[in-house]
C-alpha positions as CSV (number, residue, x, y, z in Angstrom):
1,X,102.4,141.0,-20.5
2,X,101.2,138.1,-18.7
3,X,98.6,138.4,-16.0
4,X,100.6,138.4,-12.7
5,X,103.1,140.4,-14.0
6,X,100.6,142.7,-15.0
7,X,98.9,143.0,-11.5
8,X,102.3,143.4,-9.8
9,X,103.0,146.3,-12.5
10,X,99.5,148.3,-11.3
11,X,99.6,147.8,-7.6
12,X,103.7,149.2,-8.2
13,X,102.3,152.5,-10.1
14,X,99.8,152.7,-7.5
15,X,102.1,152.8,-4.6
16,X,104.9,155.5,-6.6
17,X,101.6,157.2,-7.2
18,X,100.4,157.2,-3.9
19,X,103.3,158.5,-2.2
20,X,103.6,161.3,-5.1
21,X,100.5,162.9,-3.3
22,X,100.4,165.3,-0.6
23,X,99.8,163.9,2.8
24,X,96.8,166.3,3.0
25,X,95.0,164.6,-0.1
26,X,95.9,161.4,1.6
27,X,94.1,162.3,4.6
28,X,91.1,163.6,2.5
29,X,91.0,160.3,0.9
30,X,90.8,158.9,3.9
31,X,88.4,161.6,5.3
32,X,91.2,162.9,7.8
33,X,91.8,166.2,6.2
34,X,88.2,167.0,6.3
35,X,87.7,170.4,9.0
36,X,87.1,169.3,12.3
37,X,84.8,170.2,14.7
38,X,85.6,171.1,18.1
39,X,81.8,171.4,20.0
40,X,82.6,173.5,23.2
41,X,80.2,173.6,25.9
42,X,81.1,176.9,27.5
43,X,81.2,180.3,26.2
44,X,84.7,181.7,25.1
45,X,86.6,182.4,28.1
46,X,85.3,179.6,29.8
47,X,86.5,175.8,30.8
48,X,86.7,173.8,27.9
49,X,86.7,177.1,25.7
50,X,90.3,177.6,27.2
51,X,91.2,174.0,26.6
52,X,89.9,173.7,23.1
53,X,91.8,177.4,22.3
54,X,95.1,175.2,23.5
55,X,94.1,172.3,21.7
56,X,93.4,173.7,18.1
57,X,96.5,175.0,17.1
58,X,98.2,171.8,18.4
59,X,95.7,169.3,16.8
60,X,95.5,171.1,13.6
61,X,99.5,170.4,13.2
62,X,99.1,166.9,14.6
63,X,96.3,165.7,12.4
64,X,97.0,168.3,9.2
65,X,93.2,169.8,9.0
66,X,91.8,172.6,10.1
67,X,90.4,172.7,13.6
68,X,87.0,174.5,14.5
69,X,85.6,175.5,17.6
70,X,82.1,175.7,17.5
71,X,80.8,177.3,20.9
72,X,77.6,175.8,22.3
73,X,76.5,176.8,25.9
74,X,74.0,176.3,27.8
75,X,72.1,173.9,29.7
76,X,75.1,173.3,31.7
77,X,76.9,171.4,28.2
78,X,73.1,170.1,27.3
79,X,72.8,172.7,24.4
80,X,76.7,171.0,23.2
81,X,75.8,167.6,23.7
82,X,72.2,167.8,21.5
83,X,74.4,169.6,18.8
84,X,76.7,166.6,18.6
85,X,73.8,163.8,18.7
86,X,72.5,165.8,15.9
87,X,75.7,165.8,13.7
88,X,76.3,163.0,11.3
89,X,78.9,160.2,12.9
90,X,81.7,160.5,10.6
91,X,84.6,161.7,12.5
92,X,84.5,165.1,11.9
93,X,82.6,166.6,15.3
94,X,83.9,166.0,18.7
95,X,82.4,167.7,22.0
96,X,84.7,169.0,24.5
97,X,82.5,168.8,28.3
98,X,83.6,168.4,31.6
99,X,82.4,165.3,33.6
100,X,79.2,167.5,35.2
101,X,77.6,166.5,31.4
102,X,77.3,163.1,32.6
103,X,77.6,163.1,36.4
104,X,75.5,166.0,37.4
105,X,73.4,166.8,34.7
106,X,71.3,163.5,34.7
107,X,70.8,164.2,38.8
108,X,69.5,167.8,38.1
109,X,67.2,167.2,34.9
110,X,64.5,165.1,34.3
111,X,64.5,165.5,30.4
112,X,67.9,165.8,28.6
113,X,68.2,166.6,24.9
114,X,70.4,163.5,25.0
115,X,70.8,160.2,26.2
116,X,74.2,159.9,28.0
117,X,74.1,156.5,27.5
118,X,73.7,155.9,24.1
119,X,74.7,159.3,22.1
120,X,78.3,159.9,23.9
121,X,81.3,157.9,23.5
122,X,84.6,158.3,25.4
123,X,87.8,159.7,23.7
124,X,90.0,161.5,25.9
125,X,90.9,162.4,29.4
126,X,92.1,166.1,28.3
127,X,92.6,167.7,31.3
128,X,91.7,168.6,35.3
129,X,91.1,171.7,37.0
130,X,91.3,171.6,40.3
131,X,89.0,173.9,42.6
132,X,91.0,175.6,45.8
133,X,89.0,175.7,49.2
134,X,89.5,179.9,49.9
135,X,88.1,181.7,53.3
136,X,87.9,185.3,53.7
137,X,91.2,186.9,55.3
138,X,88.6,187.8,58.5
139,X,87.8,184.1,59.2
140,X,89.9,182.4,61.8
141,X,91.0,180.0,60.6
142,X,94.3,179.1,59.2
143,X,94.2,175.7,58.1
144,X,91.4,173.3,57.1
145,X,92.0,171.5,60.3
146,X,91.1,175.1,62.2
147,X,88.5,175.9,59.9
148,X,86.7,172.1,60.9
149,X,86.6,173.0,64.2
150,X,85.5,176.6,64.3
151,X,82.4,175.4,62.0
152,X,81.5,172.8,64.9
153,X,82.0,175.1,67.4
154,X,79.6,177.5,66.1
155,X,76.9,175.4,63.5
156,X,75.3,177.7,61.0
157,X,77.4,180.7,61.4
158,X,79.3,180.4,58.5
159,X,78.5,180.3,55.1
160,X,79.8,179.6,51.5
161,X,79.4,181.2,48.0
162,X,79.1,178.5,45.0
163,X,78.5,179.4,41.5
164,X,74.6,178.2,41.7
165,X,72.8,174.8,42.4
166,X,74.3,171.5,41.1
167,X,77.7,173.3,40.3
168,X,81.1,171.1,41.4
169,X,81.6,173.8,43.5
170,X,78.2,173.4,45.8
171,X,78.8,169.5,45.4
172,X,82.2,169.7,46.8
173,X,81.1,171.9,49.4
174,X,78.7,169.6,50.5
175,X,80.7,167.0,50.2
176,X,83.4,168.5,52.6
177,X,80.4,169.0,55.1
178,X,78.9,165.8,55.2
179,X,82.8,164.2,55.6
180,X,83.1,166.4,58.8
181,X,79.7,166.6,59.6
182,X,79.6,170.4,59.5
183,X,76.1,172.4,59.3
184,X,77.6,175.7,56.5
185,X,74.8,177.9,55.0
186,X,74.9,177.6,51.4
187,X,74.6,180.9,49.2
188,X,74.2,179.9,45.3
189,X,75.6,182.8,43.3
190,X,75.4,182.6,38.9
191,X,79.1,181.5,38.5
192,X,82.4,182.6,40.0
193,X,82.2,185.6,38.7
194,X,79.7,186.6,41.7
195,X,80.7,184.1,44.4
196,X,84.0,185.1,44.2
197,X,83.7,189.1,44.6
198,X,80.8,188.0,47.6
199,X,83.7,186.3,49.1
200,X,86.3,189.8,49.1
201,X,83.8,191.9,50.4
202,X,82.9,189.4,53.0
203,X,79.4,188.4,52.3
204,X,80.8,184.8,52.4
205,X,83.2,183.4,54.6
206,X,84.5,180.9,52.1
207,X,84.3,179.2,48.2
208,X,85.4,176.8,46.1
209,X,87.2,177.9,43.2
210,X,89.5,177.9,40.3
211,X,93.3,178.9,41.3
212,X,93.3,181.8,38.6
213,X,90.4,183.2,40.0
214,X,91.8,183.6,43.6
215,X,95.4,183.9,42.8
216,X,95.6,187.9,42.8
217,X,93.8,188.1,46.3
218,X,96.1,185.0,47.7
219,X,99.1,187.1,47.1
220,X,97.2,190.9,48.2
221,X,96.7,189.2,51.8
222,X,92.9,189.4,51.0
223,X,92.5,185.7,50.7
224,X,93.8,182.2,51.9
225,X,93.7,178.9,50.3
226,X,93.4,176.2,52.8
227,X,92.9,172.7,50.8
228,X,92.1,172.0,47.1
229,X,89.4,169.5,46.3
230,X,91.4,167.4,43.8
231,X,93.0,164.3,44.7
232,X,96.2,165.3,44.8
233,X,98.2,168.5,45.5
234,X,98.0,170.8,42.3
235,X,101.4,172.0,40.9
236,X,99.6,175.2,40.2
237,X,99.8,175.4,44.5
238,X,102.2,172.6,46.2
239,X,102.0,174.1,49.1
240,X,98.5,173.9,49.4
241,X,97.0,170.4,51.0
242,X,94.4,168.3,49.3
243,X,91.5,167.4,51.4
244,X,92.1,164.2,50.0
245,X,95.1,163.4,52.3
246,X,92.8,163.6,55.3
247,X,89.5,161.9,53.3
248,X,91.3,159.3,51.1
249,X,89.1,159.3,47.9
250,X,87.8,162.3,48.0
251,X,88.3,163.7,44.7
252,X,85.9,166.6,43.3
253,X,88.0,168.3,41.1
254,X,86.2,168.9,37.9
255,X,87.4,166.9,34.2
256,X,87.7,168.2,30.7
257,X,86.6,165.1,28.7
258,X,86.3,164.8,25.0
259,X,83.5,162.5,23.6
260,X,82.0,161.5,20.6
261,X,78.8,160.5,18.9
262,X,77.9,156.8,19.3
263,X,79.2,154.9,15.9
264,X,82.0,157.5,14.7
265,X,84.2,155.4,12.8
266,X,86.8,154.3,16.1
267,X,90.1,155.2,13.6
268,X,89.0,158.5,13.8
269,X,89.0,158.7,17.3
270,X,91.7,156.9,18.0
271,X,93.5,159.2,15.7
272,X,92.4,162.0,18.2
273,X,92.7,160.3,21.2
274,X,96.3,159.7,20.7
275,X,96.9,163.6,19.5
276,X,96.0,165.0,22.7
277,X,98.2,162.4,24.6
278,X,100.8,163.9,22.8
279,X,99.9,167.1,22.9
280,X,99.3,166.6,27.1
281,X,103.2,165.5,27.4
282,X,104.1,168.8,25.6
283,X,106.3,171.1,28.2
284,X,104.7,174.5,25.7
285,X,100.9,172.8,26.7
286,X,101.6,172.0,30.0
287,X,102.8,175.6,30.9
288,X,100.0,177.2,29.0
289,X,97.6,175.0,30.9
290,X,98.7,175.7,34.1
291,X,98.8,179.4,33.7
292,X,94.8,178.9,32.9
293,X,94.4,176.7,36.2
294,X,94.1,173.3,34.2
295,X,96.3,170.1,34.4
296,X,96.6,168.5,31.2
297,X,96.0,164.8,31.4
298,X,95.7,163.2,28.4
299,X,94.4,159.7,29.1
300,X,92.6,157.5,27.2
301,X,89.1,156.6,26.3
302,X,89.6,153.3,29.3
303,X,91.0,155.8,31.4
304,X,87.9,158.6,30.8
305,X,85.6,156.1,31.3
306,X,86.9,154.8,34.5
307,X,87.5,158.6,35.7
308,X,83.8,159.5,34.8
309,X,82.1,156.2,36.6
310,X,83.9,157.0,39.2
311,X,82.6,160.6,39.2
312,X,79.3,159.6,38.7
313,X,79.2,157.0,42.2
314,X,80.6,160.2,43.9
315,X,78.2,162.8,42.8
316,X,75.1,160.3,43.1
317,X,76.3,159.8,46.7
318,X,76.6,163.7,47.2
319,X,73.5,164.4,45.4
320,X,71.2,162.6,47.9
321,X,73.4,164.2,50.8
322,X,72.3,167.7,49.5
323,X,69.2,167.0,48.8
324,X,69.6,167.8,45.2
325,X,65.8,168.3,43.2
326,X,65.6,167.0,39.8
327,X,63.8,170.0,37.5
């Protein structure tokens, strides 16, 4: 057999042969199939536990490997982010955050086990959860509007819960105050899980908070949601105003983002970036999401990046409002 004839025989065997194997051997050739890891920065129950707990079954059809979620908190997503840096940059780990990783985190810490910078790259716009402005049923006021004006009329009488120093939900807070000009006492509590209870029994007049946390009391009368601090109304409550439509641009409300270690092969995340676009446009995702207070997003590694620069000018400009202390 002659030479070319010869060639074009082998590179014909090698494409029957090729499509003879499984799809999952292909993928392992091409290091696909390999497990991969899902680092989440909260503990399960959390955030981006609940996003990654929607994600894994979806992604492990989608990409035909196995899906781990490897829970890493602490440090508010610091303990995640150093677990990632310290992973080899091959496509198989991923770190599931929200924004705060990269917005807040360098404004509260002097040393961080990792450069945010130069470690992190952007994959995916995953989702939003939008915090809902909630007063105590006792507090006159029945509108943002009303609430403005009864915290001018009487500076320092009321006060709001957060979920501790730092959190979206004190940097919101004080966000909303310097946009109004309003002088609120600020009581940090250690997560929603305090601030909110504080709030029913009326040690605070008002929080910021996820809508799942607040729904039950909403509907008992104990409650009442006057504004949400995303920049848009949330599906989740239509009926509830974002501040935004008075303060054009404000926009507080936290982001799930997916990143990756600086020089993972861009295939591979590409690959995942375009997964969870899909899986975001799902009608089964989208319902599951909202039920857990999140709006899935999906967007792009442009589209995180512009989201995140964005929320980095805002909570900069915040930051110095509130005084925030580096530590």
């Amino acid at each position: 057999m002659h030479a070319p004839k010869r060639r074009r025989a082998l590179a014909a065997a090698a494409v029957l042969a090729a499509a003879a194997l499984p799809a999952a051997a292909l993928a392992q050739a091409g290091g696909t199939a390999r497990p991969i890891r899902l680092v989440v920065v909260n503990p399960p129950g959390g955030l981006t536990d609940t996003v990654a707990r929607l994600l894994a079954p979806r992604l492990q059809e989608a990409l035909g490997t196995t899906i781990v979620i490897d829970n890493k908190p602490g440090a508010n997503g610091g303990v995640g982010a150093a677990s990632l840096a310290a992973s080899p940059a091959d496509g198989t780990s991923f770190l599931l955050a929200d924004g705060s990783l990269l917005s807040v985190n360098p404004l509260t810490s002097r040393k961080l086990a990792y450069d945010p910078k130069k470690d992190l790259v952007p994959v995916s716009l995953v989702a939003r959860a939008p915090l809902f402005l909630a007063v105590n049923a006792n507090v006159k006021a029945q509108t943002l509007e009303e609430l403005v004006a009864l915290a001018k009329a009487q500076p320092g009488r009321l006060n709001y819960g957060s979920s501790g120093i730092g959190s979206t939900h004190h940097l919101t807070m004080e966000a909303l105050k310097a946009e109004y000009g309003l002088f609120i006492t600020h009581i940090p509590f250690r997560g929603s899980a305090a601030s909110v209870p504080a709030l029913l029994g009326g040690q605070v007049d008002m929080v910021f908070s996820a809508y799942p946390s607040l729904a039950g009391f909403v509907r008992s009368g104990q409650v009442r949601l006057l504004a949400t601090n995303a920049s848009h109304r949330s599906p989740l409550a239509p009926q509830v105003p974002a501040i935004a439509e008075k303060r054009p641009g404000f926009d507080f409300a936290p982001i799930v983002i997916l990143m990756a270690q600086h020089g993972t092969p861009p295939e591979a995340m590409q690959r995942m970036s375009e997964a969870i676009a899909r899986i975001a446009r799902r009608p089964d995702a989208g319902e599951q999401a909202q039920g857990a207070g999140i709006e899935m997003v999906g967007g792009g590694p442009a589209e995180l990046a512009q989201a995140l620069d964005a929320e980095i000018a805002r909570m900069q400009r915040v930051a110095q409002r509130a005084d925030l202390k580096s530590e």
